[in-house]
C-alpha positions in Angstrom: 0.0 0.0 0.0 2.8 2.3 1.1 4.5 1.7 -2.6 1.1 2.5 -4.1 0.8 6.1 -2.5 4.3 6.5 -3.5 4.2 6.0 -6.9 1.2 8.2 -6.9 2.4 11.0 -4.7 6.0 10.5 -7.9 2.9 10.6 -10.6 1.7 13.7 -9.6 4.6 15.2 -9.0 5.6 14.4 -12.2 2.7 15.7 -13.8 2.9 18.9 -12.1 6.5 19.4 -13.0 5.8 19.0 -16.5 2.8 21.4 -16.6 5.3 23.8 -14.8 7.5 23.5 -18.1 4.8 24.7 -20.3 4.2 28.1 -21.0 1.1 30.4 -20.7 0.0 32.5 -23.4 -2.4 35.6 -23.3 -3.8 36.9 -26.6 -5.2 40.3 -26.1 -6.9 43.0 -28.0 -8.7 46.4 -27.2 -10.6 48.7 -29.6 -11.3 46.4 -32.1 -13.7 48.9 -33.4 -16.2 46.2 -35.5 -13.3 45.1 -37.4 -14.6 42.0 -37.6 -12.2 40.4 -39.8 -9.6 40.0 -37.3 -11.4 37.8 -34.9 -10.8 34.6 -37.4 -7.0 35.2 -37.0 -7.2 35.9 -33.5 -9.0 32.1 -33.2 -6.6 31.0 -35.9 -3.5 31.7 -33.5 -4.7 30.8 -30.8 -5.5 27.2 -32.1 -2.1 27.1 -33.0 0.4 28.1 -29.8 -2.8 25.7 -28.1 -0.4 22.9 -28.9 2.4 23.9 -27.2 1.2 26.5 -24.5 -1.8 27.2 -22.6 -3.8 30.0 -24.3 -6.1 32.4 -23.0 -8.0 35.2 -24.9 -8.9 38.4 -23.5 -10.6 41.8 -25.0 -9.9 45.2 -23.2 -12.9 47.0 -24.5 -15.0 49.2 -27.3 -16.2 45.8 -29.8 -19.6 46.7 -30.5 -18.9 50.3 -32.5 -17.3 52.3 -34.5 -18.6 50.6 -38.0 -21.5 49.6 -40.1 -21.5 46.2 -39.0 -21.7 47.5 -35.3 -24.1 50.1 -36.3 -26.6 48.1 -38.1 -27.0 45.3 -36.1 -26.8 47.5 -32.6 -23.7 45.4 -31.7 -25.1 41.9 -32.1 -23.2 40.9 -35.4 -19.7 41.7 -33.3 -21.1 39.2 -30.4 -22.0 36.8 -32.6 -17.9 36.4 -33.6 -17.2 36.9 -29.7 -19.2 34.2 -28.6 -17.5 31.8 -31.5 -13.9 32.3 -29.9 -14.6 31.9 -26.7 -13.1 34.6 -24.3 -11.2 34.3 -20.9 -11.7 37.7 -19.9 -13.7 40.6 -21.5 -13.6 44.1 -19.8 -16.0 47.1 -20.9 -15.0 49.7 -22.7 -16.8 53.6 -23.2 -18.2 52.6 -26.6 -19.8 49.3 -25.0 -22.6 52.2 -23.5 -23.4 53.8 -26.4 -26.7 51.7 -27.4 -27.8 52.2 -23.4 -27.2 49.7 -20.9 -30.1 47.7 -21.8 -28.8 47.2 -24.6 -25.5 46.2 -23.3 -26.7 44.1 -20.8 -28.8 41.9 -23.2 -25.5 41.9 -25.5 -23.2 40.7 -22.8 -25.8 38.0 -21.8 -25.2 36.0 -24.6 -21.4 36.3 -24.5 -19.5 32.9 -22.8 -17.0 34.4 -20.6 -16.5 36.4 -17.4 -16.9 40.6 -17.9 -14.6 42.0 -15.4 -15.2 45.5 -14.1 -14.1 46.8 -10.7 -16.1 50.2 -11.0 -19.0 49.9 -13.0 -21.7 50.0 -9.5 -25.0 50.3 -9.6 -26.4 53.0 -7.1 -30.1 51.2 -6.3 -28.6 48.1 -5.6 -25.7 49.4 -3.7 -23.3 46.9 -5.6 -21.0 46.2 -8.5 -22.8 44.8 -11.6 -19.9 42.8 -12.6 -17.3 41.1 -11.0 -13.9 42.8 -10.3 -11.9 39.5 -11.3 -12.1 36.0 -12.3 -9.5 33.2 -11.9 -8.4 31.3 -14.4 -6.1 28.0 -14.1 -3.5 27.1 -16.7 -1.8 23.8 -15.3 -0.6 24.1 -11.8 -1.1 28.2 -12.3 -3.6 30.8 -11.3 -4.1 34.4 -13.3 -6.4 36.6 -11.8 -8.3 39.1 -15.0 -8.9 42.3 -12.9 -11.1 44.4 -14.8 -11.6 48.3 -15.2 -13.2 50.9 -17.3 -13.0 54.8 -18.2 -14.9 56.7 -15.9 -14.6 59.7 -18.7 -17.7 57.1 -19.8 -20.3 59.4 -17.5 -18.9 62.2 -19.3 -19.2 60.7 -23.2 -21.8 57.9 -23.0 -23.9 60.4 -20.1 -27.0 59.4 -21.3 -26.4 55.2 -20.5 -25.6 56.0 -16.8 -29.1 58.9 -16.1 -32.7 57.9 -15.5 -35.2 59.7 -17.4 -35.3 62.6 -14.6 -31.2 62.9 -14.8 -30.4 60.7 -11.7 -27.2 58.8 -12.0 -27.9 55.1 -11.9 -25.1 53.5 -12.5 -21.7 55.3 -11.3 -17.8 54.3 -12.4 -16.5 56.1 -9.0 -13.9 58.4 -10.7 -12.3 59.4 -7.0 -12.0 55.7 -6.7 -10.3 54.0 -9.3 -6.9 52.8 -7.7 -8.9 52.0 -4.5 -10.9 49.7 -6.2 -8.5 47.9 -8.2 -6.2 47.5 -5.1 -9.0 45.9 -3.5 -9.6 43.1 -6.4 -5.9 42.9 -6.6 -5.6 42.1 -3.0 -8.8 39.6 -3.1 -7.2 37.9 -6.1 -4.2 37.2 -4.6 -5.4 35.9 -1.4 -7.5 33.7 -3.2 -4.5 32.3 -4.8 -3.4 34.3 -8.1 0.1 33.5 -8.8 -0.2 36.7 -11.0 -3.0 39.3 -11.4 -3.0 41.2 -14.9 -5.3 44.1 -15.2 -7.4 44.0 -18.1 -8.2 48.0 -18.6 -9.9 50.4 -20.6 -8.7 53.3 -19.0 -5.9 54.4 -21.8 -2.6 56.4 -21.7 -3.7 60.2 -22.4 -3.1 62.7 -20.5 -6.1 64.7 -20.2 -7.5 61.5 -18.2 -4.8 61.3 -15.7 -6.7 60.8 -12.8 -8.3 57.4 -14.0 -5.6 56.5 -16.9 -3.4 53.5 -16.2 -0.3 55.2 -15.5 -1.8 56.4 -12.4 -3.8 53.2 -11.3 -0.1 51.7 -11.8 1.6 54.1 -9.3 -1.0 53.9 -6.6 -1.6 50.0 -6.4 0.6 47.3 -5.7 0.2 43.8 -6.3 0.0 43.9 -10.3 1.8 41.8 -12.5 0.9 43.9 -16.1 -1.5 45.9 -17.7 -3.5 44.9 -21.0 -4.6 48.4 -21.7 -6.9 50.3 -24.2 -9.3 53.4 -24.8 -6.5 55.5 -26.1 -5.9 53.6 -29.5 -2.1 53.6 -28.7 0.6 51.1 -30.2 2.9 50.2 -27.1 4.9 47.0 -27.0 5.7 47.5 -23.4 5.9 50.9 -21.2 7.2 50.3 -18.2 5.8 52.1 -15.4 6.5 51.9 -11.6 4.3 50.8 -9.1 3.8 52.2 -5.9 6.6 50.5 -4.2 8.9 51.1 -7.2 8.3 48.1 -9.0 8.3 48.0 -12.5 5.0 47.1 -14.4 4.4 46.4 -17.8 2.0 48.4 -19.8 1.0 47.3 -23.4 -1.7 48.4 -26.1 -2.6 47.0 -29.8 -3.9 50.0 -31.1 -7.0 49.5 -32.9 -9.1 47.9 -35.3 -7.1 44.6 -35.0 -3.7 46.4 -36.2 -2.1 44.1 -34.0 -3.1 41.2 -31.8 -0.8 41.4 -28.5 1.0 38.5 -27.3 2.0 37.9 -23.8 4.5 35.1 -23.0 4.5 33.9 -19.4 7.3 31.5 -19.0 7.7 28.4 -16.6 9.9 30.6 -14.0 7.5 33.6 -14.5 9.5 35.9 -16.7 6.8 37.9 -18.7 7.3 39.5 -22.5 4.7 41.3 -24.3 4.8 41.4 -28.3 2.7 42.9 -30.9 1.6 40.9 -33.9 0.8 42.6 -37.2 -2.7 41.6 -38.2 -1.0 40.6 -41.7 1.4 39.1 -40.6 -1.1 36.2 -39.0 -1.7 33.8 -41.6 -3.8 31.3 -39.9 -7.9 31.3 -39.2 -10.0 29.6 -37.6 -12.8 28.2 -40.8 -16.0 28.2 -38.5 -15.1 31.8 -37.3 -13.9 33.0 -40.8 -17.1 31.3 -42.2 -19.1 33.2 -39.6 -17.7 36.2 -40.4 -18.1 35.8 -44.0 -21.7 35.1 -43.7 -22.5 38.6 -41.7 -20.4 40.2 -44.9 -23.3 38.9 -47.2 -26.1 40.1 -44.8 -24.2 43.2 -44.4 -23.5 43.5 -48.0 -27.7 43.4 -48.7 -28.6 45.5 -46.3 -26.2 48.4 -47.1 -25.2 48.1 -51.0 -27.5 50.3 -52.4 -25.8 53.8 -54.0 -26.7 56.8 -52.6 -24.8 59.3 -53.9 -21.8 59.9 -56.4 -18.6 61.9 -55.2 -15.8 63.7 -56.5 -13.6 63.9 -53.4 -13.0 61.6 -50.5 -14.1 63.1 -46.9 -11.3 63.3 -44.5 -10.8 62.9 -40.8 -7.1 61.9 -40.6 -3.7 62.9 -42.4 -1.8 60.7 -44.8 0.1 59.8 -41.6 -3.2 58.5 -39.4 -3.3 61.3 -37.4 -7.0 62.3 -36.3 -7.0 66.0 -37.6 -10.3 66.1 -36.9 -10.3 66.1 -33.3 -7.7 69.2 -33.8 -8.8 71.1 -36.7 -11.5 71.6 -39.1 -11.6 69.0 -41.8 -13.7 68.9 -45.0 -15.5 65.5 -43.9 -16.6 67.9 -40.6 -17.6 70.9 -43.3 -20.5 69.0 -45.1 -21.7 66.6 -42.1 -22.2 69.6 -39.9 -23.9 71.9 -43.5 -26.5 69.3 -43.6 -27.9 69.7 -40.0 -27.6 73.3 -40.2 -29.8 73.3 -44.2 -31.9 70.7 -43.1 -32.7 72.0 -39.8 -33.0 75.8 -40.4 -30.7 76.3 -38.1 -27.9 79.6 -37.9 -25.4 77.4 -36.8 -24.5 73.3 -36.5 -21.6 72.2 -33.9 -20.9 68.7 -34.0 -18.2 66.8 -31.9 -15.4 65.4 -34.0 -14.9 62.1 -32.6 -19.0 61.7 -33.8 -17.6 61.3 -37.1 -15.8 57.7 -36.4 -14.4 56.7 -40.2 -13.0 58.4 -43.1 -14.0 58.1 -46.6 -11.1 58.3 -48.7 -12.8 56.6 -51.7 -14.4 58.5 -54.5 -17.4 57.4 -57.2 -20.2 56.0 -56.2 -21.0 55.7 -51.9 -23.5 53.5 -50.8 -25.6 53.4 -47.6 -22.8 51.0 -46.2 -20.7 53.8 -46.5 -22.3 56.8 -45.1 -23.5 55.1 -41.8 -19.5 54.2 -41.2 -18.8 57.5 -41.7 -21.7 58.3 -38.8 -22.5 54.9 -37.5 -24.0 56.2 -34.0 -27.6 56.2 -32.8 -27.6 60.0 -32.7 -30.0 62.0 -33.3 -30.5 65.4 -34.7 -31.9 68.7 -32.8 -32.2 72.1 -32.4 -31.1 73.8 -29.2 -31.8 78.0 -28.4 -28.0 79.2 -27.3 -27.2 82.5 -26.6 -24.1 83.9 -28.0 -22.2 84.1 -25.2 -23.1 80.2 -24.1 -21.4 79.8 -28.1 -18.2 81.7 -26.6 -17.7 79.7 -23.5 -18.3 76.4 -25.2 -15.8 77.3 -27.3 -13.2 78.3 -25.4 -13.3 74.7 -23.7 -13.7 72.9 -26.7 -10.3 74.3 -28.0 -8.5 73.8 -24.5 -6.9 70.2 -24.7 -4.9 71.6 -27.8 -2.3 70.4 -28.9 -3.5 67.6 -28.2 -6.5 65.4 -29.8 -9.7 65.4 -28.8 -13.0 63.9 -29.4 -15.2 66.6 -28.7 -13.1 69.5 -30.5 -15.8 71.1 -33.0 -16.6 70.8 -36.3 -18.8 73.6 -37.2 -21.1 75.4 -39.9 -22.7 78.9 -40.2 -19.7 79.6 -37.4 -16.2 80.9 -37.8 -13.3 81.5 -35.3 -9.8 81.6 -34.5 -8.1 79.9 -31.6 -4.3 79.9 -30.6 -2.4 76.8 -29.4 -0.3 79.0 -26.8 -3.0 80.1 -24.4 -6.1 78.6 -25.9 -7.8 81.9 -26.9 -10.9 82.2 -29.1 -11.2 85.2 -31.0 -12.6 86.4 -33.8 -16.1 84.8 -33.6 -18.1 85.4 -36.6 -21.9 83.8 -37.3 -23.4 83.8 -41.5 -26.2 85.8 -41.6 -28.6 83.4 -43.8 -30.0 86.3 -46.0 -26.9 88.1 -46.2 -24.4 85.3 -46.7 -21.8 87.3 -44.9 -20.0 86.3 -42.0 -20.8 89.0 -39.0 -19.5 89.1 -35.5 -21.6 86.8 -32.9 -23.6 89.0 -30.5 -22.8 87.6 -27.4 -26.8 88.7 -26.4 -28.5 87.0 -29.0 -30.3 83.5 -29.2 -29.3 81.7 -31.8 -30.6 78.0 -32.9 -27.6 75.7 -32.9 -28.4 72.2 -34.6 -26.2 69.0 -33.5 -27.0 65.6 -31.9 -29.0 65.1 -29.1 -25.9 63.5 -27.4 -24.3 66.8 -27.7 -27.3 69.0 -26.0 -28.2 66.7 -22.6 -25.9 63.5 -22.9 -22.4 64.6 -22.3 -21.3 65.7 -25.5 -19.3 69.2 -26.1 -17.9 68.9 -22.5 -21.6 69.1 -21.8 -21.4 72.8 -22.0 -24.9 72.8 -23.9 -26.5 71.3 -20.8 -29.4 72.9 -19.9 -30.0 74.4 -23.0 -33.7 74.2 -24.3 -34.3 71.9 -27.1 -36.9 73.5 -29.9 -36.8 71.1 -32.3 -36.5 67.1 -32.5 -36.3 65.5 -35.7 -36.6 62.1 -35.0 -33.4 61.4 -37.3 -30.5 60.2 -36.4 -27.2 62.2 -38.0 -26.6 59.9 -40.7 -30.1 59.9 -41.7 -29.7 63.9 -41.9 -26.7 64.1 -43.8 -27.8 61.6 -46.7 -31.2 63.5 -46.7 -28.9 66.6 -47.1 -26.9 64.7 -49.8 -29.8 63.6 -51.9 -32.1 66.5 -51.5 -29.9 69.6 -51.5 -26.8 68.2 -53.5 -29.0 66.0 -55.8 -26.6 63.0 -55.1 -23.6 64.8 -56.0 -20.4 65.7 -53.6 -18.4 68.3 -55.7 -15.6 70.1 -55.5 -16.8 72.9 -53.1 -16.1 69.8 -50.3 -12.6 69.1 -51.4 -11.0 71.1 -48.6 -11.5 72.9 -45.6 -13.4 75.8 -46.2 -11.7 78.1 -43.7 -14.3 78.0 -41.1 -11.2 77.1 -38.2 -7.9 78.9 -37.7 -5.7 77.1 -35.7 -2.6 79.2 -34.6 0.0 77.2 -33.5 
């Protein structure tokens, strides 16, 4: 009996040596966007290091938006593909709100796999509506997935976290990020994580230091690495130190599957982080890639036919992929924001650049298909009463992240102004007088009607510095629906030439 138990206690042991020797593998992405064509290569590799390391698969946020196929199907198309994989770990990012988080709830239902979310709470329940971490095993190894999302969300995606009478609901505890994921860290690891890797969407910019994860990193201890996202950045690894001067790893893909992330945890617990080029991946997964196909074809039927024919492509970035249009006027900006002013009535139209989510840099014929990606949102337009000096103010903040990009810098019609770099100053305010066609100073005194999206009036867009503002006029439309009506009824079908640049509305002074 005694040589039994030994030769099992030597089995064992054996068998946990050699799952010691084998290493782990976490493939990550964050703002995939609705690029849906990378999730069969991200199932494709994964099938293939399966043989020789444990694999898990883990999403840091924003999947259901930012395209057509996001847009038309209200996420569902993209969660279809997610459930095919499956996931380890998903985390939420701003964009997962933007259908309301009904919505959200009843697409996350259907996904396999644990959402992680340390500070998404909901205030009538008095609790968390996900959990801050889940374990995972690989072999004789525990990773805890701590999960976190931008609180800048209550700012952008208002709307998801208010009842009807403007009560918050649901709350992502700015004041307490760090706190909070210190508190899943320490529960992880005294449940037994071997190593805890935060799976954020809280991004690298600066004007979100308070919440980004540079500064979760300095004020926690306990992390092993950070799978980041929300600010589209392409880092390898950034090391950053922790609060007891430990170096932690911080890495990013980008977006729109540019890269799939690779993160190598060898037997002795050395970690390396690498970015894979999306071409560069060669293998898919057929039932994913056949999935994915098939929502093409729908996709392709519901959004084929022509709407319009044009002569120049609409901009939002540089020839370098810079986003221009959350720092200057841009010609894409000049006609979206023309049709809500024509079509409204209106003396001006402000609309927030990062509304505008894809570039059209193909000319000829556009179809449906390609108009909603340009505007893929569920926005809708109205009319707001603004007085003059309300226009100044909101300006002055719009411009005040500058240099650096932003998602609610304007794009505007009817309006003209100059701002400099250096101190952020507006001057030079001028409003077109519709039966004059001249451009005349704004009257700080007067009302004017300003048409934009409802997002941008009582939801959080603009820096909310429309809130409160009385709303004269709802059309029932939502932005893209506007703009084609525009397109069709007031250019008979036909972008010209007059689009083909910036039409001077915005001087930016550097």
């Amino acid at each position: 009996m005694k040589k039994i138990l030994l030769m099992l206690m030597l089995a064992c042991t054996i068998m946990a040596y050699g799952q010691q020797q084998k290493s782990i593998v976490v493939l990550y992405e964050n703002d995939v966007h609705c690029a849906v064509d990378g999730y069969a290569k991200l199932a494709g590799l994964r099938d293939a290091i399966a043989d020789t390391a444990y694999v898990a698969l883990v999403s840091n946020g924003d999947y259901v938006q930012g395209m057509t196929v996001g847009a038309i199907s209200k996420g569902q198309y993209v969660v279809d593909l997610m459930r095919a994989l499956p996931y380890d770990a998903i985390t939420l990012g701003n964009h997962e709100y933007d259908y309301g988080m009904e919505r959200m709830f009843q697409l996350l239902r259907q996904v396999p796999a644990p959402i992680v979310c340390a500070n998404l709470y909901d205030v009538k329940l008095e609790r968390n509506v996900f959990a801050s971490y889940v374990m995972k095993r690989f072999g004789d190894k525990k990773i805890a997935f701590v999960g976190a999302s931008t609180p800048t969300s209550m700012e952008t995606e208002a709307y998801a976290f208010r009842d009807d009478e403007g009560n918050v609901i649901y709350d992502l505890q700015i004041q307490d990020i760090p706190a909070l994921v210190q508190k899943a860290v320490d529960d992880a690891r005294r449940a037994g994580a071997d190593y805890v890797i935060l799976d954020s969407h809280l991004g690298e910019e600066e004007t979100n230091r308070n919440s980004d994860s540079h500064t979760v990193v300095a004020n926690t201890t306990g992390i092993d690495i950070v799978l980041d996202g929300h600010s589209h950045a392409v880092i390898v690894a950034d090391t950053v130190k922790n609060k007891v001067g430990k170096p932690v790893v911080v890495s990013q893909t980008g977006t729109k599957f540019a890269n799939i992330g690779k993160l190598v945890i060898t037997p002795d617990g050395k970690m390396t982080t690498e970015l894979i080029p999306i071409e560069k991946v060669t293998v898919k997964d057929a039932y994913v890639a056949e999935l994915t196909d098939s929502i093409h074809a729908i996709l392709e039927e519901q959004t084929s036919r022509v709407i319009c024919n044009s002569e120049v492509p609409l901009r939002i970035l540089d020839d370098e992929g810079n986003e221009i249009a959350r720092m200057g006027e841009t010609n894409a900006g000049d006609i979206v924001t023309d049709a809500y002013r024509l079509m409204t009535g209106s003396d001006i139209a402000v609309l927030n650049s990062g509304s505008i989510r894809n570039e059209l840099k193909k000319t000829g014929d556009l179809t449906y298909g390609d108009l909603l990606t340009l505007l893929p949102y569920d926005n809708y337009i109205v009319v707001a009463e603004v007085k003059g000096s309300t226009i100044l103010e909101m300006l002055k903040k719009l411009v005040s992240f500058l240099p650096k990009p932003d998602g609610q810098f304007p794009q505007v019609s009817g309006l003209k102004f100059t701002t400099k770099v250096k101190d952020h100053s507006v001057s030079d305010v001028q409003v077109l007088n519709g039966a004059t066609q001249q451009y005349e100073p704004i009257n700080p005194e007067r009302t004017y009607k300003l048409a934009t999206t409802k997002y941008c009036v009582t939801d959080g867009g603009l820096h909310n510095t429309l809130q409160g503002c009385p709303i004269v006029l709802e059309t029932k439309k939502t932005y893209s629906d506007v703009f084609i009506d525009y397109i069709k009824e007031r250019l008979n079908g036909h972008i010209g030439q007059e689009y083909a640049k910036p039409q001077g509305r915005i001087t930016v002074i550097k």
